[in-house]
Steps between C-alpha positions, in 0.01 A plus 500: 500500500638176542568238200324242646181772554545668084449141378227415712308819384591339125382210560221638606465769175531179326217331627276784449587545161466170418200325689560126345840528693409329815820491667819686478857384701820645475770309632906454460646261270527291788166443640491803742162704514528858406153627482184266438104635378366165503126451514268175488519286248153354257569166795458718773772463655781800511851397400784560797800761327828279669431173346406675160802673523674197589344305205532843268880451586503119414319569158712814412822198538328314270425771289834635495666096435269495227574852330900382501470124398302651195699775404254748551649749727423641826217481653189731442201348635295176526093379438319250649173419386239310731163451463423752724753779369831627493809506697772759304815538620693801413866636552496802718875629488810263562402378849103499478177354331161570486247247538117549381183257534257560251157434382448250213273745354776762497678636134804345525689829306385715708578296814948520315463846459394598843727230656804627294446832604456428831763291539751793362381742761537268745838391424528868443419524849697284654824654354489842626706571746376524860530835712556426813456730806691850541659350858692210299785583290536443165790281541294304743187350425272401729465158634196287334167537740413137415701176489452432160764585250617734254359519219867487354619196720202300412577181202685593190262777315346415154768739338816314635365169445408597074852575462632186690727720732665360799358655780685723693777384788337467806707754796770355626470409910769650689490229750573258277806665335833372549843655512781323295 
């Protein structure tokens, strides 16, 4: 089973387990949608998962500027609190987050400790290793079936940027390299 398709079936478990939870995205630290369970909002109208990931992405910067102007160390997760109900924001491994919508009506404790644990199997998720298929060697993966990518090549992840680390050198062109 793909990654993408184990944290859609979470999100899903998720949802069922917790019926206040009216939405559930997973997305990269980045804005990029991994999985989405999103349903219609008390409005009426159903949220669309790329421009909540986008704005999950612009919060989590916040978020993260926040935890380090404080002193208060990396990031964990993040509430909002409307007048409708709840937007929480949780880390989901070094290059994920999990984003749920939730009833105003919903216990707020429970709503942490199902999106912590969530959010660890889906980071959990996202860090095993892929198999790929028995024709490919292992020294060669396969090429990406879609244009967007890598996980890996994708902004600095939430781990590198905690520690301040430079990130790493980009691969040098041999077009551009010169003889001396």
């Amino acid at each position: 089973m793909a990654a993408e398709a184990a944290v859609t079936e979470e999100l899903r478990a998720l949802r069922a387990r917790v019926p206040q939870v009216g939405g559930a995205l997973a997305a990269t630290v980045d804005g990029f949608v991994l999985a989405e369970d999103l349903a219609r909002a008390q409005d009426g109208r159903r949220p669309e998962a790329e421009p909540l990931a986008a704005l999950t992405a612009a919060a989590l910067g916040l978020a993260f500027r926040m935890n380090e102007a404080t002193g208060r160390g990396a990031f964990r997760e993040l509430l909002l609190h409307g007048e409708l109900g709840y937007v929480a924001t949780y880390a989901a491994g070094p290059t994920a987050v999990l984003t749920l919508l939730a009833d105003d009506r919903i216990n707020v404790g429970r709503l942490h400790l199902e999106g912590r644990r969530a959010a660890g199997r889906i980071g959990a998720l996202l860090a095993e290793p892929r198999s790929f298929p028995a024709e490919h060697s292992a020294a060669e993966p396969p090429a990406p079936s879609d244009s967007r990518p890598q996980l890996e090549r994708r902004r600095l992840p939430l781990e590198r940027r905690r520690r301040n680390a430079p990130a790493p050198p980009a691969p040098e062109d041999p077009a551009r390299r010169t003889t001396e």
